[in-house]
N, CA, C and O atoms as CSV, one atom per row, in Angstrom:
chain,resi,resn,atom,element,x,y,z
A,1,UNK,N,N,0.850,-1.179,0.000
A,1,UNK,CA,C,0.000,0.000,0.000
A,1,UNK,C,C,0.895,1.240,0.000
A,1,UNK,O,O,1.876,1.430,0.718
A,2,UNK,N,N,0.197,2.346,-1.272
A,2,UNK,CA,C,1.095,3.227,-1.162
A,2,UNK,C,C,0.969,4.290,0.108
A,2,UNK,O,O,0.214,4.012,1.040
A,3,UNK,N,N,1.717,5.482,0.108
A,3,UNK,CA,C,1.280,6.210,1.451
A,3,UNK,C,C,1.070,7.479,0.732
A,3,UNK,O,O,1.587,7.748,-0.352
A,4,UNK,N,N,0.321,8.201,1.370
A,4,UNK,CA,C,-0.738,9.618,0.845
A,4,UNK,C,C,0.558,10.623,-0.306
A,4,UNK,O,O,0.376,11.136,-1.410
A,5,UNK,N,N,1.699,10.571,0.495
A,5,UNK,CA,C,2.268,11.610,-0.016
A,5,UNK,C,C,2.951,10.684,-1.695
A,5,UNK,O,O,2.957,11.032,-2.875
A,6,UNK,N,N,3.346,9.672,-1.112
A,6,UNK,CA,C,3.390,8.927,-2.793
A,6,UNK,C,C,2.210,8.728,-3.376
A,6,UNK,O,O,2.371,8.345,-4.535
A,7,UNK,N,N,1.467,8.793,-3.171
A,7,UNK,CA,C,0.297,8.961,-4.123
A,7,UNK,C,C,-0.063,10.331,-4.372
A,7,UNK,O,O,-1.125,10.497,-4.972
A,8,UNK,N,N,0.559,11.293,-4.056
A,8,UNK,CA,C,0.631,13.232,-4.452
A,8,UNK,C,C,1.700,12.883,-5.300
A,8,UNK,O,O,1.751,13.045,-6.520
A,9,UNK,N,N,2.450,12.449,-4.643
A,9,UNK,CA,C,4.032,12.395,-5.716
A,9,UNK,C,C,3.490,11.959,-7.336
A,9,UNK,O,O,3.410,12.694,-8.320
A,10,UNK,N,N,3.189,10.632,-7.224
A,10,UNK,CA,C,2.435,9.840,-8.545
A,10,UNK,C,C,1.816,10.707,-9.605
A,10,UNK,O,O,2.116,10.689,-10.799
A,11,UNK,N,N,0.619,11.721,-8.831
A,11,UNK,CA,C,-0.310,12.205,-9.152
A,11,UNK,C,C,0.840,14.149,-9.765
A,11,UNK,O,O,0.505,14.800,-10.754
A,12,UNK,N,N,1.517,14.372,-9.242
A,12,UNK,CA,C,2.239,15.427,-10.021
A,12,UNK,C,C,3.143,14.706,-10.667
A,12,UNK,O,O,4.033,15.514,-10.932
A,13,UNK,N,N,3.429,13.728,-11.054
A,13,UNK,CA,C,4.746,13.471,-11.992
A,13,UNK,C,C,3.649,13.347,-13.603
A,13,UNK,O,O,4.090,13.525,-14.738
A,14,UNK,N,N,2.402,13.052,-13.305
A,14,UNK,CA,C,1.833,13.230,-14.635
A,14,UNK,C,C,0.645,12.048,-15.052
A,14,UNK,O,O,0.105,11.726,-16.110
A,15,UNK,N,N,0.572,11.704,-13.986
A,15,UNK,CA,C,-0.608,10.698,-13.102
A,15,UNK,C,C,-2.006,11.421,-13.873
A,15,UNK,O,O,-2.514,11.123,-14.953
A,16,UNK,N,N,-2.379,12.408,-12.948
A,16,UNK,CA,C,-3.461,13.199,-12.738
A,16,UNK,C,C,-3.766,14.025,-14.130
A,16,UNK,O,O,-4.904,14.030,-14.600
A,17,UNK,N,N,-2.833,14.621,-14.665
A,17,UNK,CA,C,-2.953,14.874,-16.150
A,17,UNK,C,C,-3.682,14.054,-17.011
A,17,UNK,O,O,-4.857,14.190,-17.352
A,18,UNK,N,N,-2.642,12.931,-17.430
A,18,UNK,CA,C,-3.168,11.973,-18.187
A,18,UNK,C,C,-4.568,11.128,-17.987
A,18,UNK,O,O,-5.120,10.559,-18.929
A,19,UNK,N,N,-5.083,11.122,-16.598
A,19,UNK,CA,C,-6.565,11.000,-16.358
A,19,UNK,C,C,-7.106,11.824,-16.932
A,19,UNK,O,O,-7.680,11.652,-18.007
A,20,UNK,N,N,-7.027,12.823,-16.350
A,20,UNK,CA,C,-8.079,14.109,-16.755
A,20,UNK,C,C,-7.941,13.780,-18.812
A,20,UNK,O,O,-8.937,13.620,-19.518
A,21,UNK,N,N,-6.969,13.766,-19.162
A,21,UNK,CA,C,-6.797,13.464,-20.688
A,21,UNK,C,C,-7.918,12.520,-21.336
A,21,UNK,O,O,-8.631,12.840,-22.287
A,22,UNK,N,N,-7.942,11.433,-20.726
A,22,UNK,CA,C,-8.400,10.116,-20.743
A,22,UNK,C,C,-9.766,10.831,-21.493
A,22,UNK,O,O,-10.238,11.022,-22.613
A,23,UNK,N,N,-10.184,11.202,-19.368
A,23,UNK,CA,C,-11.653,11.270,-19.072
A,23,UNK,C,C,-12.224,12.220,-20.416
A,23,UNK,O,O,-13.315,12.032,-20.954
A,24,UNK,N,N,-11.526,12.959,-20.700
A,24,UNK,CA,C,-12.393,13.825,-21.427
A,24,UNK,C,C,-12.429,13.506,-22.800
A,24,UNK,O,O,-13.009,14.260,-23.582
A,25,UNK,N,N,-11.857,12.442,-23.191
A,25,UNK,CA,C,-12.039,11.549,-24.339
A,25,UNK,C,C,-13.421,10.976,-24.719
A,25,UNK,O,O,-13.923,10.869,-25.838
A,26,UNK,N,N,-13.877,10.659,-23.594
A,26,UNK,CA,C,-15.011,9.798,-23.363
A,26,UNK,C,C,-16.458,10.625,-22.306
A,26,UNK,O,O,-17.460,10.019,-21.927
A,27,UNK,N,N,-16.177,11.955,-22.064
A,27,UNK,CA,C,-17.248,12.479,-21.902
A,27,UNK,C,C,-17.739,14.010,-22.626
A,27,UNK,O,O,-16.875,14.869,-22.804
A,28,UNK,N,N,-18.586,14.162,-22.859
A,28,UNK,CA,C,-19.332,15.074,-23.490
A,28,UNK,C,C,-20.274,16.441,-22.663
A,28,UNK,O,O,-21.049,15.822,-21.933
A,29,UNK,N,N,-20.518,17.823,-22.477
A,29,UNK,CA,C,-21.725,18.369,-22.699
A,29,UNK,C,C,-23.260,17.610,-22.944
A,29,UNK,O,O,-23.481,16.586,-23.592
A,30,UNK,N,N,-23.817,18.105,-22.518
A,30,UNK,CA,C,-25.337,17.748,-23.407
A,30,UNK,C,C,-26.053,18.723,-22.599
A,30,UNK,O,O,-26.266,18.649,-21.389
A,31,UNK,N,N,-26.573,20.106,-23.800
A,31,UNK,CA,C,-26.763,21.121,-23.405
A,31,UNK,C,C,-28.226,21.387,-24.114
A,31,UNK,O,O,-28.731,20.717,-25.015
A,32,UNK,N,N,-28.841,22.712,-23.369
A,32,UNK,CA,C,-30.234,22.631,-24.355
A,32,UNK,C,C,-30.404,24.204,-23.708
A,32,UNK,O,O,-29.907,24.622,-22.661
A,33,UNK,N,N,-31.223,24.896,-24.626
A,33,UNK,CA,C,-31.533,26.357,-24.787
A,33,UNK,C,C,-33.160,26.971,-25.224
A,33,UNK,O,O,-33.612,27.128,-26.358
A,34,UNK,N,N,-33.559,27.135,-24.424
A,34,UNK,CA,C,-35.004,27.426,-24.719
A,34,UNK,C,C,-35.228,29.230,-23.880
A,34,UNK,O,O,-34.538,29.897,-23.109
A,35,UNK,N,N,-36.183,29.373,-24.372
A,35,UNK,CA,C,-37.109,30.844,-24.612
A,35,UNK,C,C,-36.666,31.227,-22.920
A,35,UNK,O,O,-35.949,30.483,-22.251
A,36,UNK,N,N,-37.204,32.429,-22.449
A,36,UNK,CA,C,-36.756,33.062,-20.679
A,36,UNK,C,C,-37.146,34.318,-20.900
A,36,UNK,O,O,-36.363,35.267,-20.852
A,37,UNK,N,N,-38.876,34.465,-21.261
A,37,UNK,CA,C,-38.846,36.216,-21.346
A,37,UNK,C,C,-38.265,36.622,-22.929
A,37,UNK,O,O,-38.451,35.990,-23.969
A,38,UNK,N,N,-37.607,37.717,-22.758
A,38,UNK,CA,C,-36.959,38.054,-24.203
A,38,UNK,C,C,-35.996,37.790,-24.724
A,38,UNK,O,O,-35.625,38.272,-25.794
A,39,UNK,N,N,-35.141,36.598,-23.758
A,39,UNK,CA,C,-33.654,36.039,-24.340
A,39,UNK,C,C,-34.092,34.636,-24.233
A,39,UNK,O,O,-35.188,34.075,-24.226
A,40,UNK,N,N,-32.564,34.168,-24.131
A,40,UNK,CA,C,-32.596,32.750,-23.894
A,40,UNK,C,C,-31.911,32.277,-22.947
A,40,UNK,O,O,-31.086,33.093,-22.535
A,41,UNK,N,N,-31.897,30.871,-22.196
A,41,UNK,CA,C,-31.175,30.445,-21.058
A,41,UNK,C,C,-30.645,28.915,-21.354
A,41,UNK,O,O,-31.416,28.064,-21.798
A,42,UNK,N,N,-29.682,28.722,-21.155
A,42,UNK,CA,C,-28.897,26.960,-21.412
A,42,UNK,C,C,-29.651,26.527,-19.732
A,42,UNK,O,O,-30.178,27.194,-18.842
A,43,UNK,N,N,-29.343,25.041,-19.932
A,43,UNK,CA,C,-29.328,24.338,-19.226
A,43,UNK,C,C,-28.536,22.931,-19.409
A,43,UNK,O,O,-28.858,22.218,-20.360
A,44,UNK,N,N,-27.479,22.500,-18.495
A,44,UNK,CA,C,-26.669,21.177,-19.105
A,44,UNK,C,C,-26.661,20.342,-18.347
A,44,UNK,O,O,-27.205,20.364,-17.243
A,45,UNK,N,N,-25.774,19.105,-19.027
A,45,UNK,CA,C,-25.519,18.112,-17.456
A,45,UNK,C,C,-23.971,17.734,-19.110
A,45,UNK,O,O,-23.472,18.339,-20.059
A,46,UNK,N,N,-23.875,16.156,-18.321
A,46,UNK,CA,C,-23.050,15.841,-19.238
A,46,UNK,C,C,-23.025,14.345,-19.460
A,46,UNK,O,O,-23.608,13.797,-18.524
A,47,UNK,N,N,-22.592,13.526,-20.304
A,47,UNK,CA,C,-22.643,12.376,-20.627
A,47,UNK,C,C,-21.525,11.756,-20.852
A,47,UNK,O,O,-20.511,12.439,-20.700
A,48,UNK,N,N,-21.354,10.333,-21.266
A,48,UNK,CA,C,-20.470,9.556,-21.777
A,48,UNK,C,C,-20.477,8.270,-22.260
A,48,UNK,O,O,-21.508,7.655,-21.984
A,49,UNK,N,N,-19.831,7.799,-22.756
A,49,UNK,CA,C,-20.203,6.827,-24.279
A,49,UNK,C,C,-19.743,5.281,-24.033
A,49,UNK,O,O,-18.542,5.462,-23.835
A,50,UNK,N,N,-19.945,3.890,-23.922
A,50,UNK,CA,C,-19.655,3.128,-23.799
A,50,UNK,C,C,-20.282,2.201,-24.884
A,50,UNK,O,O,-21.289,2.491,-25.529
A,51,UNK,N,N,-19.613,1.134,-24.996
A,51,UNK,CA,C,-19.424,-0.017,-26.106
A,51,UNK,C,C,-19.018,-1.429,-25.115
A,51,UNK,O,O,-17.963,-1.794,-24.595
A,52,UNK,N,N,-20.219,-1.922,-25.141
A,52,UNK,CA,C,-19.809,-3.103,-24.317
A,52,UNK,C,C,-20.062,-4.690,-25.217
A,52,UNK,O,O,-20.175,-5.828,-24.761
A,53,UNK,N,N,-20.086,-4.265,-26.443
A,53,UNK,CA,C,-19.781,-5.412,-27.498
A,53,UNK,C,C,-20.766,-5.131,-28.435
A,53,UNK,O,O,-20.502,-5.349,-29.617
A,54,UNK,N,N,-21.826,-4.698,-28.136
A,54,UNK,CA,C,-23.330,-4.904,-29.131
A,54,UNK,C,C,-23.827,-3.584,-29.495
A,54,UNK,O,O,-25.022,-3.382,-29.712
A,55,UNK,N,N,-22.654,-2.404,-29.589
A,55,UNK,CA,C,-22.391,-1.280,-30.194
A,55,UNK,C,C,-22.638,0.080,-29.147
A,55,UNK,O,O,-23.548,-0.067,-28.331
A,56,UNK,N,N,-22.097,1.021,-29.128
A,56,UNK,CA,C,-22.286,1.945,-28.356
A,56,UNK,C,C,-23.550,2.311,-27.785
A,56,UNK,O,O,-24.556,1.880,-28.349
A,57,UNK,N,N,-23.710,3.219,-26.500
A,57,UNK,CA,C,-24.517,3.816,-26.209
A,57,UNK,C,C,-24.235,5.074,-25.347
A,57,UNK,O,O,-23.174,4.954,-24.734
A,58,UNK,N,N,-24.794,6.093,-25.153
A,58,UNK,CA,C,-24.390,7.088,-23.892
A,58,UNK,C,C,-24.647,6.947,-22.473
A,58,UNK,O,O,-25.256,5.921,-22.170
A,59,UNK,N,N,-24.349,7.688,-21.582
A,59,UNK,CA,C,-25.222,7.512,-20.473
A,59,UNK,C,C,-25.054,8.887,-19.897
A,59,UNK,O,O,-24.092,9.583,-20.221
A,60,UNK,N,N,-25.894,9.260,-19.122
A,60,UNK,CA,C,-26.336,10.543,-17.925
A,60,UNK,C,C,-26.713,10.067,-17.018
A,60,UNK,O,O,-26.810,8.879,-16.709
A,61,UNK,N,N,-27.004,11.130,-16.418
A,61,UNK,CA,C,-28.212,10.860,-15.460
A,61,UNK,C,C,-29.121,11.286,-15.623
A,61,UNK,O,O,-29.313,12.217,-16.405
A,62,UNK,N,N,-30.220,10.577,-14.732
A,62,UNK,CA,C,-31.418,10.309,-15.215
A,62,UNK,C,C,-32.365,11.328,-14.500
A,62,UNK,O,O,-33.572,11.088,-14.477
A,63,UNK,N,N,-31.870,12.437,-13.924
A,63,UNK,CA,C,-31.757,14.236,-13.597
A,63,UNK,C,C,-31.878,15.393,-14.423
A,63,UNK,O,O,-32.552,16.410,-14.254
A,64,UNK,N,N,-30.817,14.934,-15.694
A,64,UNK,CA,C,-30.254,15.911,-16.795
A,64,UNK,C,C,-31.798,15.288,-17.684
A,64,UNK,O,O,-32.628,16.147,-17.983
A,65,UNK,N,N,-31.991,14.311,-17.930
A,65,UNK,CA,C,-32.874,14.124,-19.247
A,65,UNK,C,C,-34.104,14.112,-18.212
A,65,UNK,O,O,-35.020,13.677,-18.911
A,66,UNK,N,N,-34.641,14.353,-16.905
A,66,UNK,CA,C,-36.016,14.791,-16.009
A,66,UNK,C,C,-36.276,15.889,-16.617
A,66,UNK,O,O,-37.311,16.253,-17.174
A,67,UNK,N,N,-34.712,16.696,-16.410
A,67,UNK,CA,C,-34.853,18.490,-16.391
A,67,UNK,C,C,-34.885,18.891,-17.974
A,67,UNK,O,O,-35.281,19.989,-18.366
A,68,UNK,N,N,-34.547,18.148,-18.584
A,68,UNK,CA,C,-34.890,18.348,-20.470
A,68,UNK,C,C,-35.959,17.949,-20.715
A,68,UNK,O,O,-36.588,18.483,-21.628
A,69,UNK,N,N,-36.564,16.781,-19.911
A,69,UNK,CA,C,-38.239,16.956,-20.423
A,69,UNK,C,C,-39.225,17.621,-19.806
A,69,UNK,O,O,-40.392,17.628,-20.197
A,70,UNK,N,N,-38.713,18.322,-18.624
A,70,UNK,CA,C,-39.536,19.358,-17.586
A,70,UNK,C,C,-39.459,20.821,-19.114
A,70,UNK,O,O,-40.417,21.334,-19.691
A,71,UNK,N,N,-37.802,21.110,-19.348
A,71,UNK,CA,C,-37.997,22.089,-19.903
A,71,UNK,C,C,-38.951,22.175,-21.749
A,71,UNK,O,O,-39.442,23.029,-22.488
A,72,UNK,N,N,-38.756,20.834,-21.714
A,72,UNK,CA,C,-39.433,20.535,-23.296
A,72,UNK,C,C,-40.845,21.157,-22.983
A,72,UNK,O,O,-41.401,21.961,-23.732
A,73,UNK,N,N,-41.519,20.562,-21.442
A,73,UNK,CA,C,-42.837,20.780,-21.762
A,73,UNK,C,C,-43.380,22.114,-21.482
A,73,UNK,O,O,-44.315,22.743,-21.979
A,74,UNK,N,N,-42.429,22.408,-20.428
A,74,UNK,CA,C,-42.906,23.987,-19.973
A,74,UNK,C,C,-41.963,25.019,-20.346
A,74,UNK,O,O,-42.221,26.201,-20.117
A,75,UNK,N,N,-41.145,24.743,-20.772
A,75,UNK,CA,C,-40.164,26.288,-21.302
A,75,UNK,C,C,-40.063,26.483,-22.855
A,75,UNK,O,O,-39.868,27.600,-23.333
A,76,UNK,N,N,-40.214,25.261,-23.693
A,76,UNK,CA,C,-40.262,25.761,-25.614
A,76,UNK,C,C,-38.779,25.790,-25.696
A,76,UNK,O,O,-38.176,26.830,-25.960
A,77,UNK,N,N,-38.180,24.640,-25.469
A,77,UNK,CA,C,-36.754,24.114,-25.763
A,77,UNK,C,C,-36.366,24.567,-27.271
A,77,UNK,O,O,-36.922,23.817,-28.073
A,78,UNK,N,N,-35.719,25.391,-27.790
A,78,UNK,CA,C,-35.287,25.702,-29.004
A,78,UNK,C,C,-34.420,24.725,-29.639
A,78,UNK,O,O,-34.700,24.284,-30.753
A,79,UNK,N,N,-32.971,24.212,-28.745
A,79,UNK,CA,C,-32.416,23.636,-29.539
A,79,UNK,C,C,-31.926,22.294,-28.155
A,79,UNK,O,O,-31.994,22.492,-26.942
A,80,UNK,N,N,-31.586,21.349,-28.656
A,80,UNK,CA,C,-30.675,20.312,-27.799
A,80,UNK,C,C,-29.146,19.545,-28.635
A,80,UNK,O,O,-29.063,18.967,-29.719
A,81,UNK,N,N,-28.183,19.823,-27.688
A,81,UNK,CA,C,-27.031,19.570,-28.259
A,81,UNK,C,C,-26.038,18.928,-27.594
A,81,UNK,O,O,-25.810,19.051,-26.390
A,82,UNK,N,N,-25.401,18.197,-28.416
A,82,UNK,CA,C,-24.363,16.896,-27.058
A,82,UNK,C,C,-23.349,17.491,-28.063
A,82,UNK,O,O,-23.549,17.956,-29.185
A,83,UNK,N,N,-22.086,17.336,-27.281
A,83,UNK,CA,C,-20.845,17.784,-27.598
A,83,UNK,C,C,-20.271,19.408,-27.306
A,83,UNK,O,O,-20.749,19.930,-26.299
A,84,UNK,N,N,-19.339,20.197,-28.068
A,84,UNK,CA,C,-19.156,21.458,-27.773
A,84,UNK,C,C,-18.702,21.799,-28.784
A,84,UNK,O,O,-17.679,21.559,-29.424
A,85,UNK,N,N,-20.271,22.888,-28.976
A,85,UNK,CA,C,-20.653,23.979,-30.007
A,85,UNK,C,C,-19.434,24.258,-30.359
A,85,UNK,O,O,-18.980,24.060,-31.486
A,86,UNK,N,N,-18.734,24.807,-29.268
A,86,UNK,CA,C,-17.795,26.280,-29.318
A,86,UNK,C,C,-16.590,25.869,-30.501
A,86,UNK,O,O,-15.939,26.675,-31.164
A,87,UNK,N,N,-16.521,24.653,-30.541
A,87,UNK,CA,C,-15.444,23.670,-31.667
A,87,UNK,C,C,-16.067,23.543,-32.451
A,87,UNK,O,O,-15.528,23.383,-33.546
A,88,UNK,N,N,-17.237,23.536,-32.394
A,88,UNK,CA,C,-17.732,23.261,-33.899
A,88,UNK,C,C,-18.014,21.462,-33.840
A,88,UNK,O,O,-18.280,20.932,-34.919
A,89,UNK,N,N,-17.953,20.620,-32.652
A,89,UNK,CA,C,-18.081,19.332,-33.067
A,89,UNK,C,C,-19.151,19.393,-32.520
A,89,UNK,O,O,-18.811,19.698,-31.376
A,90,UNK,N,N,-20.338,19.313,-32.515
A,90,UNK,CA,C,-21.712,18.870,-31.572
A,90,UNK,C,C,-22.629,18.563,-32.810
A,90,UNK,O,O,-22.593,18.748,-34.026
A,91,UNK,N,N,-23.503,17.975,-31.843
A,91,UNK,CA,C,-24.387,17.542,-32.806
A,91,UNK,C,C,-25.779,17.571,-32.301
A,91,UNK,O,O,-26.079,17.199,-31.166
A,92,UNK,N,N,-26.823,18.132,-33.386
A,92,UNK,CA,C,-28.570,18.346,-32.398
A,92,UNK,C,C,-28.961,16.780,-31.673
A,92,UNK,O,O,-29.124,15.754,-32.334
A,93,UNK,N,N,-29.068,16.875,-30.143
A,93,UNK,CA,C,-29.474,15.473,-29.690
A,93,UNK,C,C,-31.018,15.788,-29.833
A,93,UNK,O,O,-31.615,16.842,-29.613
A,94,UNK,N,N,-31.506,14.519,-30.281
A,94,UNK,CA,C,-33.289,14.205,-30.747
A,94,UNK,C,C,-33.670,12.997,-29.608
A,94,UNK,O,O,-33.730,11.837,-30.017
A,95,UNK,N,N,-33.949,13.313,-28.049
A,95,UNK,CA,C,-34.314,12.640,-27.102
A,95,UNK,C,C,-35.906,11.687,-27.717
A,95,UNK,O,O,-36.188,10.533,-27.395
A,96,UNK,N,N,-36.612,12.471,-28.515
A,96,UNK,CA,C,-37.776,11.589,-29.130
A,96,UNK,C,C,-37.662,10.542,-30.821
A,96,UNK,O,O,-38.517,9.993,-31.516
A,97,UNK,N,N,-36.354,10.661,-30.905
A,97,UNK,CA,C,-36.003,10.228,-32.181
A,97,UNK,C,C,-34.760,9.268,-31.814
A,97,UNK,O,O,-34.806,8.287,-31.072
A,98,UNK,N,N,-33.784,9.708,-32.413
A,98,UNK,CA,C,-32.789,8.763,-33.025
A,98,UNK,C,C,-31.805,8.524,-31.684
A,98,UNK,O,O,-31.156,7.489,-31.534
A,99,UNK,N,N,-31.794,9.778,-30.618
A,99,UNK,CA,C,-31.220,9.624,-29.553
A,99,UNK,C,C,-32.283,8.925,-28.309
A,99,UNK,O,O,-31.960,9.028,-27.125
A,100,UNK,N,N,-33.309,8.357,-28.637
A,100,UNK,CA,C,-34.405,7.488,-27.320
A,100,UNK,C,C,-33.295,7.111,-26.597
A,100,UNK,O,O,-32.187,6.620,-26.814
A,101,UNK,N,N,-34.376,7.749,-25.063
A,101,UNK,CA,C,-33.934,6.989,-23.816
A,101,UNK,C,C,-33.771,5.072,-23.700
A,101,UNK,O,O,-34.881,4.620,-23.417
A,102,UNK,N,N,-33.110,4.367,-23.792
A,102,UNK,CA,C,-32.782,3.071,-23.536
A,102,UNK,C,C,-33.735,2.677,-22.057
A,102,UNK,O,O,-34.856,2.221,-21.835
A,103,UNK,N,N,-32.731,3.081,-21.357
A,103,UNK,CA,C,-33.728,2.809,-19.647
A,103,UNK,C,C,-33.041,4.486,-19.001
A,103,UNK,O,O,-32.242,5.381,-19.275
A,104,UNK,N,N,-34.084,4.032,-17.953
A,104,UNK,CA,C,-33.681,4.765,-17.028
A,104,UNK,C,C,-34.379,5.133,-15.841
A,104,UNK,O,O,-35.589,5.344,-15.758
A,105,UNK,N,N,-32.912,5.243,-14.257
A,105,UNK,CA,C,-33.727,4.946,-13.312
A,105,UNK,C,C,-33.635,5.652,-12.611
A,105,UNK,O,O,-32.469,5.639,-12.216
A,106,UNK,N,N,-34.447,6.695,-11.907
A,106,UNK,CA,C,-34.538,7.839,-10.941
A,106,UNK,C,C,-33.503,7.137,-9.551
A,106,UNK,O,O,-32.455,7.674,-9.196
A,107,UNK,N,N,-33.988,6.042,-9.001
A,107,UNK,CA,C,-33.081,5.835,-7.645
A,107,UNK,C,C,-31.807,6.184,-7.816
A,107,UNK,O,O,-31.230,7.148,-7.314
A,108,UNK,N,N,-31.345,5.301,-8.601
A,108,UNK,CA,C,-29.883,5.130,-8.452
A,108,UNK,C,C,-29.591,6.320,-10.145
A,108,UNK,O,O,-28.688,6.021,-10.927
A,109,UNK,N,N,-30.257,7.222,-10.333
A,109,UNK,CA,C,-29.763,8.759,-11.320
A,109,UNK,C,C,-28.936,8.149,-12.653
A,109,UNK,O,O,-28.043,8.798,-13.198
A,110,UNK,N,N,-29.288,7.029,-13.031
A,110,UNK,CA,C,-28.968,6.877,-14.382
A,110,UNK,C,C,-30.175,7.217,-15.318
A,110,UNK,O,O,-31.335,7.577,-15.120
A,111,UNK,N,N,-29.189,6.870,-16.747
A,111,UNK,CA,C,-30.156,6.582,-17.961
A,111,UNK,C,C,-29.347,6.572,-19.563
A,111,UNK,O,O,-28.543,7.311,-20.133
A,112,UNK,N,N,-29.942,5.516,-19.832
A,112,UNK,CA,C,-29.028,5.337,-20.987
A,112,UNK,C,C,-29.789,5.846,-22.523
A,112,UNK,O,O,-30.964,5.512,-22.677
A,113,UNK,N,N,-29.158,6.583,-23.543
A,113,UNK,CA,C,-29.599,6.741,-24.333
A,113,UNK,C,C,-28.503,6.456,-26.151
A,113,UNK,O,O,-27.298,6.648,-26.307
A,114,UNK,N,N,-29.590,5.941,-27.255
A,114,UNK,CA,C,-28.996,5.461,-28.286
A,114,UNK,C,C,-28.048,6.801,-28.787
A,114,UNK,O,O,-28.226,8.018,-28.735
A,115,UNK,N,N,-27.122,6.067,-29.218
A,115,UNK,CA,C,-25.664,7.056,-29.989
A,115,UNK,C,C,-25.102,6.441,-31.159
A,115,UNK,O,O,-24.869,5.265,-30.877
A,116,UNK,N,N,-24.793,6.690,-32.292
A,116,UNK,CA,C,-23.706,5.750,-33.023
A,116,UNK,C,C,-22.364,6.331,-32.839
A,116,UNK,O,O,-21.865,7.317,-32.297
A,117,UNK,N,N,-21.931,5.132,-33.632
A,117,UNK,CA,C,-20.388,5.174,-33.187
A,117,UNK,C,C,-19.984,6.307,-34.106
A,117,UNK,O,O,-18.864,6.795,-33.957
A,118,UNK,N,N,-21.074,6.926,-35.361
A,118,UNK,CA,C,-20.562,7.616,-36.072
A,118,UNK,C,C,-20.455,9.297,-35.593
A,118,UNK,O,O,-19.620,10.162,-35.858
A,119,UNK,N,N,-21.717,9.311,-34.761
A,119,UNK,CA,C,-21.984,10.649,-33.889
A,119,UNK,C,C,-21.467,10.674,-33.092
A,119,UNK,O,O,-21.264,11.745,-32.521
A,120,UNK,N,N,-20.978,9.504,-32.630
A,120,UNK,CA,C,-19.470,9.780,-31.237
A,120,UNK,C,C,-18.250,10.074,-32.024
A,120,UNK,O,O,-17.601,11.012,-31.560
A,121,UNK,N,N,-17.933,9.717,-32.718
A,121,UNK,CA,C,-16.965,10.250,-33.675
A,121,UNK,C,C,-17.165,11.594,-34.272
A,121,UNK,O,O,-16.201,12.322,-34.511
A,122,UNK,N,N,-18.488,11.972,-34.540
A,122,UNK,CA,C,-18.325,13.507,-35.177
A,122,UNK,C,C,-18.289,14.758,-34.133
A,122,UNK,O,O,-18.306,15.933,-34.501
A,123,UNK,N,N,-18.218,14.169,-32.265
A,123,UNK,CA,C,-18.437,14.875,-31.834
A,123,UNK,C,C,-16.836,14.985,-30.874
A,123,UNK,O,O,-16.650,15.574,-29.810
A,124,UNK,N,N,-15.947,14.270,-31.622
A,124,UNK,CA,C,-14.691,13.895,-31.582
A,124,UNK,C,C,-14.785,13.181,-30.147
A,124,UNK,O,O,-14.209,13.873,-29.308
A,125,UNK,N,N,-15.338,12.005,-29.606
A,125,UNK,CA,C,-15.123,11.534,-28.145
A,125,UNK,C,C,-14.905,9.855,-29.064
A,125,UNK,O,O,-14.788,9.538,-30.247
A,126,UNK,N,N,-14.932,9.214,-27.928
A,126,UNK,CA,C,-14.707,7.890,-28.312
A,126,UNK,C,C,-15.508,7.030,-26.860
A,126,UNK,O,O,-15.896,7.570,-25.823
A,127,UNK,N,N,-15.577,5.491,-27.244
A,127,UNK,CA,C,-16.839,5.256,-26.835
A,127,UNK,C,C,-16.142,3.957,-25.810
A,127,UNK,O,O,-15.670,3.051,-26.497
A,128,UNK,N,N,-16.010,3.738,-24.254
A,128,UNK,CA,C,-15.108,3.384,-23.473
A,128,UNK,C,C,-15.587,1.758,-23.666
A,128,UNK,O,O,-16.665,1.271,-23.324
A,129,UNK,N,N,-14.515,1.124,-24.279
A,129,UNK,CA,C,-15.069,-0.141,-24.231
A,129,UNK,C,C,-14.319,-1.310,-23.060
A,129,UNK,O,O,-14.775,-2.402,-22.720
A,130,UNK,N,N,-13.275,-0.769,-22.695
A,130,UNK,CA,C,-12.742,-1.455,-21.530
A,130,UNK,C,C,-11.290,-2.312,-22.170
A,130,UNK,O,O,-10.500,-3.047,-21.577
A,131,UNK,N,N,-11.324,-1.933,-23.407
A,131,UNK,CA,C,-9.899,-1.934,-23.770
A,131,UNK,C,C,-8.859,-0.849,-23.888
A,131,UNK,O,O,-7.889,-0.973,-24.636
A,132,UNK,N,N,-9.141,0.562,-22.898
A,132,UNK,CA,C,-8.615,1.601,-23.251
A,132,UNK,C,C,-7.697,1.246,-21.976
A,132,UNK,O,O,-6.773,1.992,-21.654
């Protein structure tokens, strides 16, 4: 067992970097923008992509897609988007279409929803299959 300060040590030699690198390979934004009076207001959470043999899927929690269908029904959601705009890689997520909820379970704040491997790719992430 290591001891606290070798595991600080570990974690500045380039440990903690290369996680953070990893992680953000494999997680995403998933943002949405609807009406507020005379402007507009975001609301996000965030997701991430797994492949466990029988082709990708995303996951959230099952909080972020409550509060996207709270705002669908009562706020006039303009747009919904997974990835980041600001690059130019995102793509419109369609929660009643091509992106359907899979499951999902309030207790334990999941929920899985359909992705291809091609829209995980256009949104430059990659999809964690447990060979990384």
């Amino acid at each position: 067992m290591i001891t606290i300060d070798e595991a600080k040590a570990i974690m500045k030699a380039g440990l903690g970097k290369a996680e953070l690198e990893f992680v953000t390979t494999l997680t995403a934004p998933l943002f949405w923008v609807y009406r507020d009076g005379a402007g507009f207001r975001a609301r996000n959470g965030s997701a991430f992509f797994l492949d466990t043999g029988s082709g990708p899927f995303g996951v959230t929690a099952n909080q972020v897609i409550e509060g996207l269908r709270k705002d669908v029904a009562e706020r006039g959601v303009v747009a919904v988007q997974i990835g980041a705009s600001s690059r130019g890689d995102s793509l419109l997520f369609d929660l009643n279409g091509k992106n359907e909820i899979i499951a999902a379970h309030a207790g334990i704040d999941i929920a899985t929803f359909r992705i291809t491997i091609e829209e995980i790719k256009q949104i430059k992430k990659t999809a964690l299959t447990g060979h990384q």
